[in-house]
C-alpha positions as CSV (number, residue, x, y, z in Angstrom):
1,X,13.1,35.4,-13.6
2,X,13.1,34.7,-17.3
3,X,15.6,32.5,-17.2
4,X,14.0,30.2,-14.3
5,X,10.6,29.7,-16.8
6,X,12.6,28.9,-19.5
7,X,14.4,26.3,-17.5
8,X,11.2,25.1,-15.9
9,X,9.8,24.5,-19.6
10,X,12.9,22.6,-20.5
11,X,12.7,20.1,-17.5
12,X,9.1,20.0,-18.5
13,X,9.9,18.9,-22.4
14,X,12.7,16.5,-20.9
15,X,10.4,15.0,-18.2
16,X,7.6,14.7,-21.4
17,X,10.3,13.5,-24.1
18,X,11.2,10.6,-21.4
19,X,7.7,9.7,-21.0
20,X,7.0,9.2,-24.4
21,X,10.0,7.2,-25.0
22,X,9.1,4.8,-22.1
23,X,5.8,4.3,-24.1
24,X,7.1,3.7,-27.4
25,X,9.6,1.2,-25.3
26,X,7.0,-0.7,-23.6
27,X,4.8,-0.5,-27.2
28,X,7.6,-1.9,-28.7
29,X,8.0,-4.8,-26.5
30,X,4.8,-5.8,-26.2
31,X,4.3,-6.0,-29.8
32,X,7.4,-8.1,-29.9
33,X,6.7,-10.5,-26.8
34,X,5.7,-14.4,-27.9
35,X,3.1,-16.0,-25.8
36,X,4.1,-19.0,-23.5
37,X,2.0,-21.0,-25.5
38,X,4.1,-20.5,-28.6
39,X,7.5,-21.0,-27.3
40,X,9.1,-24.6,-27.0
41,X,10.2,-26.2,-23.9
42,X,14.5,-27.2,-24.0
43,X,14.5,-30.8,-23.4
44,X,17.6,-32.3,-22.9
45,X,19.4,-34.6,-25.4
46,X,20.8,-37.4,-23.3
47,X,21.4,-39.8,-26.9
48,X,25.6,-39.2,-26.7
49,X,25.8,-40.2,-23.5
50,X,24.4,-43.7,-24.4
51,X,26.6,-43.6,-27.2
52,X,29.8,-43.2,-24.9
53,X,29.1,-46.1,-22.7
C-alpha cells in the first residue's frame, strides 16, 4: 500500500509542478504582450510599382 501513497504524492507534485509552470507561462506573456494601441498598422508600399510603369 506504501508504494500506491507514494505514487499518489508524485502525481500530486507533477499535477502541482505543471500548474505553476502554466502560471509563470501565462505571467510571462502578459508581462510581455504590447497593447493594440502601441503597435503600427503594415501599410503597403505601392511607390515601385509606379516606378516600373
Amino acid at each position: 500500500m506504501q508504494g500506491d501513497e507514494s505514487a499518489n504524492r508524485g502525481e500530486q507534485s507533477e499535477a502541482a509542478e505543471r500548474e505553476a509552470a502554466k502560471q509563470r507561462l501565462i505571467a510571462q506573456a502578459e508581462a510581455e504582450r504590447v497593447p493594440v494601441e502601441d503597435t503600427t498598422r503594415a501599410v503597403p508600399d505601392r511607390r515601385w510599382r509606379r516606378d516600373q510603369r
